[in-house]
C-alpha positions as CSV (number, residue, x, y, z in Angstrom):
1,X,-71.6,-45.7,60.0
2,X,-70.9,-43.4,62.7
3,X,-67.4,-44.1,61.7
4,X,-67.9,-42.8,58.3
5,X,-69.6,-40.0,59.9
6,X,-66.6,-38.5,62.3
7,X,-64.5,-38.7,59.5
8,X,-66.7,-37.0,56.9
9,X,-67.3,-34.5,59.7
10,X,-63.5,-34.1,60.5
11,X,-63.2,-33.2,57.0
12,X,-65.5,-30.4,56.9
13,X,-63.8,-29.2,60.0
14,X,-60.5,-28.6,58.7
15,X,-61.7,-27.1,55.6
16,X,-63.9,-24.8,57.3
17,X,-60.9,-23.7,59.2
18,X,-58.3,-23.5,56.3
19,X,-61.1,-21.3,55.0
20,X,-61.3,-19.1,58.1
21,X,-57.5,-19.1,57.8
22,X,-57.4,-17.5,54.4
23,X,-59.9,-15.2,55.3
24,X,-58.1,-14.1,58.2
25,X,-54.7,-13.1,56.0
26,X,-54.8,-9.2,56.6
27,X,-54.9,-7.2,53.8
28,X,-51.2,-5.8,54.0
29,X,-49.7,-9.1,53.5
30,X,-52.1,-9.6,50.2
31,X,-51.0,-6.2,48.8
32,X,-47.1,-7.2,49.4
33,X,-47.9,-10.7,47.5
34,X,-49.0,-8.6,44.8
35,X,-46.0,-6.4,44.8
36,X,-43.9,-9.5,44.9
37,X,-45.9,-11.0,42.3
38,X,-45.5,-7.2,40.1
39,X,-41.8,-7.5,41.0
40,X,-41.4,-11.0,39.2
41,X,-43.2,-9.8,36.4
42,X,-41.4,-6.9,36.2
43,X,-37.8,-8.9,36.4
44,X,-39.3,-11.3,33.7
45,X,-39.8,-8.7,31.2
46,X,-36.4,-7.1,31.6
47,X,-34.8,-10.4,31.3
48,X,-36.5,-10.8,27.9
49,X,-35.7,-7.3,26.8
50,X,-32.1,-7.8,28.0
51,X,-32.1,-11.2,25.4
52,X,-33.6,-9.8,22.8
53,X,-31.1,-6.7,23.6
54,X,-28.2,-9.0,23.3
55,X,-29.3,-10.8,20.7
56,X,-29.6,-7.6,18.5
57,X,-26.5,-6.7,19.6
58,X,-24.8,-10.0,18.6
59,X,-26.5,-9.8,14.9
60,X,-25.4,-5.9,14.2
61,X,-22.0,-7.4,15.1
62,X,-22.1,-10.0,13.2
63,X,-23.3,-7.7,9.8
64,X,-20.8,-5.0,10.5
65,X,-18.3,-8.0,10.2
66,X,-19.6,-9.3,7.3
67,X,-19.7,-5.8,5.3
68,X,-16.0,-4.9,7.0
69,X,-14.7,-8.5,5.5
70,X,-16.9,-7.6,2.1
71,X,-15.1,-4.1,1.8
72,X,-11.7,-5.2,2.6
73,X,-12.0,-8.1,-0.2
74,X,-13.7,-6.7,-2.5
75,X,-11.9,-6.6,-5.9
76,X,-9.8,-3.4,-6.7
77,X,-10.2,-0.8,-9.5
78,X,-7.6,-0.7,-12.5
79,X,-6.5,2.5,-11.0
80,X,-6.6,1.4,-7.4
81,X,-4.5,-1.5,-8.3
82,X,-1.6,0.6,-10.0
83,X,-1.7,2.8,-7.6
84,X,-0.4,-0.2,-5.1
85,X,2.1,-1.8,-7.5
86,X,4.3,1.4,-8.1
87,X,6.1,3.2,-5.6
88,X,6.0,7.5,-7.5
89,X,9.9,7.9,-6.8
90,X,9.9,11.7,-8.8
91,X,7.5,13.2,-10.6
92,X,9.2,16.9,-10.6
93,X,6.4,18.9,-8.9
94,X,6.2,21.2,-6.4
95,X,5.5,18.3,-3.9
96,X,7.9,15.7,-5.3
97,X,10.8,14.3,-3.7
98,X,13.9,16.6,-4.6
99,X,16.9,14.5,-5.9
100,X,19.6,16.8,-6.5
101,X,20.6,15.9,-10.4
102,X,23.6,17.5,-11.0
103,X,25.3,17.5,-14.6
104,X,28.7,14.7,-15.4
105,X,29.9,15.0,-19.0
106,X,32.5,13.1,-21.0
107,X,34.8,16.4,-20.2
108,X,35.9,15.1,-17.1
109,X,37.6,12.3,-19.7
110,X,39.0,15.0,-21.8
111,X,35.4,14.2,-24.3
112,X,34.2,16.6,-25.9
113,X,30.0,16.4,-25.4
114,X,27.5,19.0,-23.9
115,X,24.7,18.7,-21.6
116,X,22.8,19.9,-19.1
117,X,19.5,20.0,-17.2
118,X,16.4,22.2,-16.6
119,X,13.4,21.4,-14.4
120,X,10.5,23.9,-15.9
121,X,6.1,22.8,-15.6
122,X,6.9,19.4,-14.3
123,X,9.5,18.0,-16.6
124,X,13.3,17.4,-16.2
125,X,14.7,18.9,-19.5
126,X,18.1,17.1,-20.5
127,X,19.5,18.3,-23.3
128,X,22.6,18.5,-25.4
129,X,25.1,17.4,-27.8
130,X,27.3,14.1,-27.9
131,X,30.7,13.9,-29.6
132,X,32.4,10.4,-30.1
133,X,35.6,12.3,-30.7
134,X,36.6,11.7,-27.3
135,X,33.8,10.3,-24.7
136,X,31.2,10.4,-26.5
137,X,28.2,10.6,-23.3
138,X,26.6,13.2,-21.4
139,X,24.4,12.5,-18.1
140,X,23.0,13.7,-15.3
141,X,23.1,12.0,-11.6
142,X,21.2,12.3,-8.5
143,X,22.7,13.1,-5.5
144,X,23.7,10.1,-2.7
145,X,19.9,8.2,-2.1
146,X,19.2,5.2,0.1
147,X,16.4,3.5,-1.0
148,X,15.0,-0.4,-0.8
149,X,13.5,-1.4,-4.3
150,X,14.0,-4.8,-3.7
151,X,10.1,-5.7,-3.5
152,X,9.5,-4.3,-7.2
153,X,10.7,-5.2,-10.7
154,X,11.8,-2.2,-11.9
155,X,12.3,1.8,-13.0
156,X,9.1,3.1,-14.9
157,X,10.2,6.2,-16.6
158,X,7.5,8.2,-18.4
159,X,9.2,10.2,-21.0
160,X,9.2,12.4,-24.4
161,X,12.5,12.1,-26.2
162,X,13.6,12.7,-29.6
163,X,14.0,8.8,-30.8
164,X,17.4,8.1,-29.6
165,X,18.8,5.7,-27.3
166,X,19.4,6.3,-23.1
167,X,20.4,4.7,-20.5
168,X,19.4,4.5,-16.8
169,X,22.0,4.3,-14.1
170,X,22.3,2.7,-11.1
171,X,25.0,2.6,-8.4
172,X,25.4,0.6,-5.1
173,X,27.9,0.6,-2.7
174,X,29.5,-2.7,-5.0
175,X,33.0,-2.5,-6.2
176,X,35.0,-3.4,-8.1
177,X,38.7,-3.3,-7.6
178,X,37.7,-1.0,-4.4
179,X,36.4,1.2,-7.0
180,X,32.6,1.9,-7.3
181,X,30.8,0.5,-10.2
182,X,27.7,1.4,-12.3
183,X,24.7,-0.4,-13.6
184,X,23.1,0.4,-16.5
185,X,20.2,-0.9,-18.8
186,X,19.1,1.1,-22.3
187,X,15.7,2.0,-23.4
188,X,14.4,3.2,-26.6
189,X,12.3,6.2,-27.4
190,X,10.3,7.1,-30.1
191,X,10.8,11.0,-31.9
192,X,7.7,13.0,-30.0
193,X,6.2,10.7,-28.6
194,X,5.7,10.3,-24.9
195,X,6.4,6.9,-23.9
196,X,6.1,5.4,-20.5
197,X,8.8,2.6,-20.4
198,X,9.3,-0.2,-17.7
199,X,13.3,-1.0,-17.4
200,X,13.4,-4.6,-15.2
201,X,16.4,-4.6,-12.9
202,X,16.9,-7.9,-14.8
203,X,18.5,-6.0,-17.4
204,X,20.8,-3.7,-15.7
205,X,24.6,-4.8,-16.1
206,X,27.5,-4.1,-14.1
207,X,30.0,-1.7,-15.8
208,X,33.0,0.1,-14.7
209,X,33.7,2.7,-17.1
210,X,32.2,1.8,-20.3
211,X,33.5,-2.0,-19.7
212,X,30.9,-4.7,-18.8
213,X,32.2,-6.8,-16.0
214,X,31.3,-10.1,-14.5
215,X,29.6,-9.0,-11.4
216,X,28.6,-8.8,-9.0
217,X,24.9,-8.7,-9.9
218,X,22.5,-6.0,-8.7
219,X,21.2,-5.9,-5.1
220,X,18.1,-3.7,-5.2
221,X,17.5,-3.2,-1.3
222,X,21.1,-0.8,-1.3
223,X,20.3,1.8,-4.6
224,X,22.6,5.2,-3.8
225,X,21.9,6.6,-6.8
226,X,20.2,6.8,-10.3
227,X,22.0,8.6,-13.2
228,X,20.3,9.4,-16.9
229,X,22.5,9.0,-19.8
230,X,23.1,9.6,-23.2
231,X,25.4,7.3,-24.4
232,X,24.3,5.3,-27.3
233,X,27.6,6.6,-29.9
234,X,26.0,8.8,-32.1
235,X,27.0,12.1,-32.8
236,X,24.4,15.2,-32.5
237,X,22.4,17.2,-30.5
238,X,19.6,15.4,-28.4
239,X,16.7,16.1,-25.7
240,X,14.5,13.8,-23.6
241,X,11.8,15.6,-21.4
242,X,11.6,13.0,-18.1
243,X,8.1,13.3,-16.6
244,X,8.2,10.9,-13.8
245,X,10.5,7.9,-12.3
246,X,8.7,5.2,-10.2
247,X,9.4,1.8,-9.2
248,X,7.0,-0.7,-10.6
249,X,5.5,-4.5,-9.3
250,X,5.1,-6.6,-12.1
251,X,1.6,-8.4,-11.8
252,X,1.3,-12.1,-11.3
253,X,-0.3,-13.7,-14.1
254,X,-3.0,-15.9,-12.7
C-alpha cells in the first residue's frame, strides 16, 4: 500500500513540476514561438502560391503550343496556296524585276520580219510582222539571268495575243559544238482573249538554229536567259500583250 502510495505521490510530483515549468517559460520566448510558428505559415502559403504559380505557368505554355502547332498546320487558302507554288519572275510594274528585253529579228539572217517591243500600263507589247521569205521569226530576249528553277515545273505566262502560235526560249550555258544552244517549247493563244498558260520544262527541246538536236536535255538550276518568239511560219503581222512570267509548282495529286 504504502508502496502504491510513493509512487502515486511521485507522480503528482513531477507533474506539478512540469506544470510549474511551463508556467515559468517567460513571455518573450512564447511570442518568438509564435513568430516561428507565423513564419512557417507564412513559408507554407508561398510554397503553395509558388505551385499553383508554376503550374499556371506550365498550362499557358502548354496552350500557347497547342494554338502555335494549330496555326502553323492549319489548312491553307486557295490563294495562300498559289501564292507558295509560283515564284512572280516579271510582272512589268513599277516594282518588278527589270529584265532588259532587247529586240533579235530574222535580219541578222538576211530575213526579212519586223518586230519590236514596248512596255506601257503593265504589259510588254510585242508586235510585228513575220516574213517566211527569208527567216521567217521575230523575238525578243532578256538580258544574261542566273536563276535556279529547278524546284518548279515550269513558265506560267499570262497573256493576250491575237490567236497565233509563240514560243518561249530558254538558254543555258549547254552547247553544242562549243556553240550555245536554245530551248524552246510552243504555246497556243486564243484571238483576244487573255489566257494564262503553263509551259512544263518537259516540253522545251534543244535546238540550234531552227534544227532540233539530240541533247543534251534541260537543266533548270542554270537558266541565263528567256527569249519570246514568233516563229510558227506564217506570214502577217501579229501582237501578243505579255502580263506576267512566273515559275510554277505543279501540285501533287493526293
Amino acid at each position: 500500500m504504502s508502496g502504491n502510495a510513493n509512487s502515486g505521490g511521485q507522480t503528482t510530483i513531477k507533474q506539478s513540476r512540469e506544470i510549474e515549468q511551463t508556467r515559468s517559460v517567460p513571455v518573450s520566448r512564447i511570442i518568438a514561438w509564435n513568430k516561428e510558428l507565423n513564419q512557417t505559415d507564412e513559408l507554407a502559403r508561398i510554397s503553395t502560391m509558388s505551385i499553383n504559380k508554376m503550374h499556371f505557368s506550365h498550362s499557358t505554355a502548354l496552350s500557347c503550343s497547342v494554338i502555335l502547332l494549330a496555326l502553323l498546320f492549319a489548312p491553307l487558302s486557295a490563294s495562300e496556296a498559289d501564292k507558295l507554288d509560283t515564284l512572280s519572275l516579271t510582272s512589268f510594274n513599277a516594282d518588278s524585276p527589270d529584265f532588259g528585253w532587247y529586240v533579235q529579228n530574222d535580219n541578222v539572217m538576211g530575213g526579212r520580219s519586223e518586230g519590236g517591243f514596248d512596255i506601257s500600263l503593265g504589259e510588254l507589247i510585242f508586235s510585228g510582222n513575220t516574213n517566211t521569205n527569208g527567216g521567217g521569226f521575230s523575238s525578243i530576249r532578256t538580258q544574261p539571268l542566273k536563276l535556279d528553277l529547278s524546284a518548279y515545273t515550269g513558265i506560267r505566262v499570262k497573256v493576250k495575243a491575237d490567236g497565233r502560235r509563240y514560243t518561249w526560249g530558254i538558254q543555258t550555258d549547254a552547247r553544242w559544238r562549243g556553240r550555245r544552244i536554245n530551248y524552246w517549247a510552243d504555246f497556243d493563244t486564243m484571238a483576244d482573249e487573255t489566257n494564262v498558260i503553263d509551259i512544263p520544262f518537259m516540253n522545251f527541246f534543244p535546238q540550234f538554229r531552227g534544227f532540233e538536236l539530240d541533247g543534251p536535255e534541260l537543266d533548270t538550276s542554270q537558266i541565263a536567259e528567256f527569249a519570246l518568239y514568233q516563229y510558227d511560219k506564217t506570214d502577217g503581222p501579229f501582237a501578243l500583250r505579255l502580263i506576267s512570267v512566273e515559275a510554277y509548282m505543279e501540285n501533287e495529286q493526293p
